[in-house]
C-alpha positions, 0 to 999 in steps of 0.5 A: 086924433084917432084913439090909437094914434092918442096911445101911441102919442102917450107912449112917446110921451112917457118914453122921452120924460123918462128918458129925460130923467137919465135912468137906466134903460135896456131894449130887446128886439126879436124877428121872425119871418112875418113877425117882430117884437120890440120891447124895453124897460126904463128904470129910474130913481129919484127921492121924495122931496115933499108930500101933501097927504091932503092932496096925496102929492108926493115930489120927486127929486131926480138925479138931474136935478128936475122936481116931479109931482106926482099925485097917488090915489087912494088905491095906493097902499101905505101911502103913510109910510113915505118919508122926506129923503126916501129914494124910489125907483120906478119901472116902466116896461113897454113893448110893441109887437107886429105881425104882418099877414098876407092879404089886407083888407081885413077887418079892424079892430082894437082891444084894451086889457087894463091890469093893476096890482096893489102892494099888500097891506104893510108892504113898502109902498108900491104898486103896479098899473097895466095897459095892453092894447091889441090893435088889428090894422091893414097896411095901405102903404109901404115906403121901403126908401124910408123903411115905413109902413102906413097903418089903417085903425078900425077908426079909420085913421092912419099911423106911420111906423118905422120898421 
């Protein structure tokens, strides 16, 4: 499986456990000519059933009723200052833009931008972890019966999207 089809794959993944967890969710979608942007934010809650500090595995509870371990390494802070019964509320934040230029046939590429940030120390717990993928890719289909086009990677593979 290609590299950007594993991203995409991951994404669709995390979108639906969240989704699964009932949270609350907005979406925005913005068009141009040659252009569009879909981006979305998911928020849930859930309540810390256990931790192992040995592990550093913590337990959620969500609202449904469905346990979720969660495993959080030593680059969080003031993992100490979790307690059995605190609520926590995750934020998950994604967005897909594409631009469409005229021609194809160019060249490919992709670009990974990691970011992270660390709650301060003494700071409630909490933190944030980042990914921006830059994909150039050439479109070598287009089924307007199915509102999809078919993309081509710089590895050479080939993704659907619906647009």
């Amino acid at each position: 499986m290609s590299y950007v089809k594993w991203v995409v794959s991951a994404a669709i993944v995390a979108v639906a456990q969240l989704a699964a967890a009932q949270g609350q969710m907005s979406a925005n979608v913005t068009r141009e000519p040659g252009k569009a942007t879909a981006s979305g934010m998911h928020k849930v809650t859930a309540t810390v059933d256990k931790i192992d500090p040995d592990t550093r595995t913590v337990t959620l509870k969500r609202h449904d009723g469905k346990m979720v371990d969660v495993e959080l390494g030593p680059a969080v802070r003031n993992f100490d200052q979790l307690k059995v019964g605190d609520v926590v509320t995750m934020t998950y934040k994604e967005a897909l833009t594409l631009s469409l230029k005229k021609g194809g046939g160019g060249e490919t590429s992709m670009q990974e931008t990691p970011s992270m940030a660390r709650a301060a120390s003494g700071a409630k717990p909490g933190g944030m972890v980042g990914r921006e993928v830059k994909v150039t890719a050439n479109v070598v289909a287009v089924d307007q019966k199915t509102k999809t086009v078919t993309l081509q990677g710089p590895e050479g593979g080939t993704m659907d999207l619906k647009v």
